[in-house]
Each structure stands twice: as C-alpha cells, then as structure tokens.
DODREN-215772 format. One record per residue (C-alpha): residue number from 1; residue in three letters; x, y, z. Coordinates in nm, 2 decimals, always signed. Layout:
BEGIN
REC  pos  code       x       y       z
REC  NUM   ala       X       Y       Z
...
% end
This chain:
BEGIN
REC  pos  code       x       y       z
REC    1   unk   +2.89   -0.97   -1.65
REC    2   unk   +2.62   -0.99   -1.38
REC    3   unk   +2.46   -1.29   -1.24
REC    4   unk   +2.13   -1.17   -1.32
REC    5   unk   +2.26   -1.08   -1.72
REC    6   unk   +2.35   -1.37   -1.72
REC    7   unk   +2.13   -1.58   -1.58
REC    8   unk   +1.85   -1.33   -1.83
REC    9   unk   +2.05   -1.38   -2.14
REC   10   unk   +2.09   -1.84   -2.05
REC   11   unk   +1.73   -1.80   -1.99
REC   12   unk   +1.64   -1.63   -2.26
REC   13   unk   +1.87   -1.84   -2.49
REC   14   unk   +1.71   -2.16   -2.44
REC   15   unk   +1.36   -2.06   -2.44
REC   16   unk   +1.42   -1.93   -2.78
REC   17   unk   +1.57   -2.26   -2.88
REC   18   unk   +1.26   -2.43   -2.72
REC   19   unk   +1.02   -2.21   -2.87
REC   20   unk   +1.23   -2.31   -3.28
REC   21   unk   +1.20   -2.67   -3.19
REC   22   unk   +0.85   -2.65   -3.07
REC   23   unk   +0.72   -2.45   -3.36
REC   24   unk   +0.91   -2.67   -3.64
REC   25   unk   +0.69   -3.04   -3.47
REC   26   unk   +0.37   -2.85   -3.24
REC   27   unk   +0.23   -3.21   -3.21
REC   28   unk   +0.56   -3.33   -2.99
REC   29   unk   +0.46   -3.35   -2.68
REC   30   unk   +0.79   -3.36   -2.59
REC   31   unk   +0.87   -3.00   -2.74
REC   32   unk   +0.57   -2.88   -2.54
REC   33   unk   +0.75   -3.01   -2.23
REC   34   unk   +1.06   -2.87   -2.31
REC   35   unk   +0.91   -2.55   -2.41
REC   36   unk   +0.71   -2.51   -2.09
REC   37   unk   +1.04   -2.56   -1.87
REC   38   unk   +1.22   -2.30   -2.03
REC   39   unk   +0.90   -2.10   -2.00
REC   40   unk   +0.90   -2.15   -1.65
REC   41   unk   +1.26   -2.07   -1.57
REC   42   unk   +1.28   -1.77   -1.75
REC   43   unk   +0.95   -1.70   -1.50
REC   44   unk   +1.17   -1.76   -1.22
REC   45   unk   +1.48   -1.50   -1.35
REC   46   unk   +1.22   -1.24   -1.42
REC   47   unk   +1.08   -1.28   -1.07
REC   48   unk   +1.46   -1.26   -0.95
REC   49   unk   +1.51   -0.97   -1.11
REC   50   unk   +1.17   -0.81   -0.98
REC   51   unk   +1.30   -0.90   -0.66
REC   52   unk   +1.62   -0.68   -0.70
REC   53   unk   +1.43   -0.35   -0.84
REC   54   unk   +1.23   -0.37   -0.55
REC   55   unk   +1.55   -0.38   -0.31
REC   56   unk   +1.67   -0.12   -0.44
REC   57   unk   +1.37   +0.10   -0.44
REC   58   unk   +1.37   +0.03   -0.07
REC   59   unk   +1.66   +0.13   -0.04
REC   60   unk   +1.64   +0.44   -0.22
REC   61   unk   +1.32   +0.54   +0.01
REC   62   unk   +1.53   +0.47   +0.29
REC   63   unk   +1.79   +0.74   +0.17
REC   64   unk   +1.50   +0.99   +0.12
REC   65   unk   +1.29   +1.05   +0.47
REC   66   unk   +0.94   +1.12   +0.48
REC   67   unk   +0.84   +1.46   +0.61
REC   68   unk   +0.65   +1.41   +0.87
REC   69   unk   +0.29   +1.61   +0.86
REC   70   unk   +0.24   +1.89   +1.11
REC   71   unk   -0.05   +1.83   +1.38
REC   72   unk   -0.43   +1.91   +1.32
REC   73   unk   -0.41   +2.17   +1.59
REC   74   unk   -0.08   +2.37   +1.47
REC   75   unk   -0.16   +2.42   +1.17
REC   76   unk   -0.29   +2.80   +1.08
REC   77   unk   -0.61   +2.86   +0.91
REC   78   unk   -0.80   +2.55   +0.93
REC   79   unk   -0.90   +2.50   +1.25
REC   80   unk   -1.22   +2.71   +1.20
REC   81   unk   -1.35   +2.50   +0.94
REC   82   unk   -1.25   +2.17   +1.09
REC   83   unk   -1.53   +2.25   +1.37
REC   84   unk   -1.85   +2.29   +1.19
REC   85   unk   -1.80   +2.02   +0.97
REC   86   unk   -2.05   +1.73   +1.12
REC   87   unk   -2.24   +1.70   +0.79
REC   88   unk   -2.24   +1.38   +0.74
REC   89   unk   -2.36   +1.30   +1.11
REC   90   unk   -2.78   +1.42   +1.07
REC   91   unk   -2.97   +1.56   +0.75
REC   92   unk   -2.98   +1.91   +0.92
REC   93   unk   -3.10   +1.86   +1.20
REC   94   unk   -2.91   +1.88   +1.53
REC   95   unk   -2.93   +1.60   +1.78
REC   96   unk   -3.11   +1.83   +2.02
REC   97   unk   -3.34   +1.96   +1.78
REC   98   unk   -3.51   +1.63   +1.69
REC   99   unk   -3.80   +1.53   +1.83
REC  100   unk   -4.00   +1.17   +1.82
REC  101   unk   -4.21   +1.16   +1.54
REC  102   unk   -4.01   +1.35   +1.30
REC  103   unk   -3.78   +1.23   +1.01
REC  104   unk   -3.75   +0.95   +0.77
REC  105   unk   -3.74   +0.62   +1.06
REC  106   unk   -4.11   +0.77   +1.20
REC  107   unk   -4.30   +0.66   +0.87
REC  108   unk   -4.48   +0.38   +0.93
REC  109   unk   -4.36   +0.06   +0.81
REC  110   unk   -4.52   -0.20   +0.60
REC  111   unk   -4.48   -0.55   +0.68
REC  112   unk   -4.46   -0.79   +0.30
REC  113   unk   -4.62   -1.08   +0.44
REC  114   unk   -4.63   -1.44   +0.19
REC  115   unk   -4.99   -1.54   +0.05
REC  116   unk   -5.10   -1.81   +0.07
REC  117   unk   -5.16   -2.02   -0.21
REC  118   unk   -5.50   -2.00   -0.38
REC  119   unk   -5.65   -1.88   +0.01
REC  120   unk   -5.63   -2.24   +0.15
REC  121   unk   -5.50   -2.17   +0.53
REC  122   unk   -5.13   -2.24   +0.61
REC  123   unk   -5.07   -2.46   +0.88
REC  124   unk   -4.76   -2.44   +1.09
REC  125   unk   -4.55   -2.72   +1.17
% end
C-alpha cells in the first residue's frame, strides 16, 4: 500500500472514531479536543496529498513544451492593422491637430469652496 493510502485511510479512521465519540457526549470538551486533532491531521494528509498532484502536474508540463509564439513582425496579415490602432491614445483627434482651447480639459473649472457658517467671517489660524 502507499504511504499516502495509508496515511488517508489512519487519518480518516480515527477522525471517524472521533467524530462517534464526540457526537454520542457533544458537551465533553474532551471529545471536542480529540475531535479537532484528528480534524487537523487529516488537514495535514490532504495538504500532503495536494502536494503530490501538484508534483506531478509539474512534471507532466515539463514532458510537454510550450510552443513558443512567433514574433509580432513575422507574422502574415496583421501587421497592417497593428499600425493604425492608437485608439485609445486621443478621442479622435491627432496630437498635431489639437489646438489650445479645444477639448474636454479647456472648460473652465469651478472651484467648491466651504461656507461659512451662518456668514460670520472665518478667521485663520
């Protein structure tokens, strides 16, 4: 048998016994120790065991390489579009066309100022 089978099934074995003997005397605070140990060790195998699968996936990647991607600038057909596509750099306009005065930042701002309260003068300290 494995180490981690068995390890899993002793685990798993006294957990459930922990869990009967907890559920027959709930108010035992001894139980409820006992209970929480086994919970946590059976925590612990399950971790173990997630630590394996992931080993092993790792390994499997390592079998199987990863194409690597052609360059931007061999590849046919999409080199035309890549060049016009500066969208999200203006609203339409190009940098050389805009002129002072024009555009969303030339509106004039408003300043929100505090009143003061009930027109008395504020005096700064």
């Amino acid at each position: 048998m494995d180490e981690i089978e068995k390890r899993l099934r002793d685990v798993t074995d006294s957990c459930l016994k922990a869990y009967q003997e907890w559920h027959s005397a709930k108010k035992s605070a001894e139980s409820r120790e006992t209970l929480q140990d086994a919970i946590h060790e059976l925590r612990k195998a399950t971790a173990r065991l997630e630590i394996d699968i992931a080993v092993s996936e790792r390994e499997e990647m390592n079998q199987r390489p990863i194409p690597i991607p052609p360059h931007r600038a061999t590849r046919k057909g999409r080199h035309d579009e890549d060049e016009g596509d500066n969208s999200g750099n203006s609203s339409g306009e190009s940098e050389g066309n805009r002129q002072p005065g024009n555009g969303p930042s030339a509106a004039p701002r408003h300043v929100l100022r505090r009143r003061s309260q009930q027109g008395a003068p504020r005096s700064e300290e």
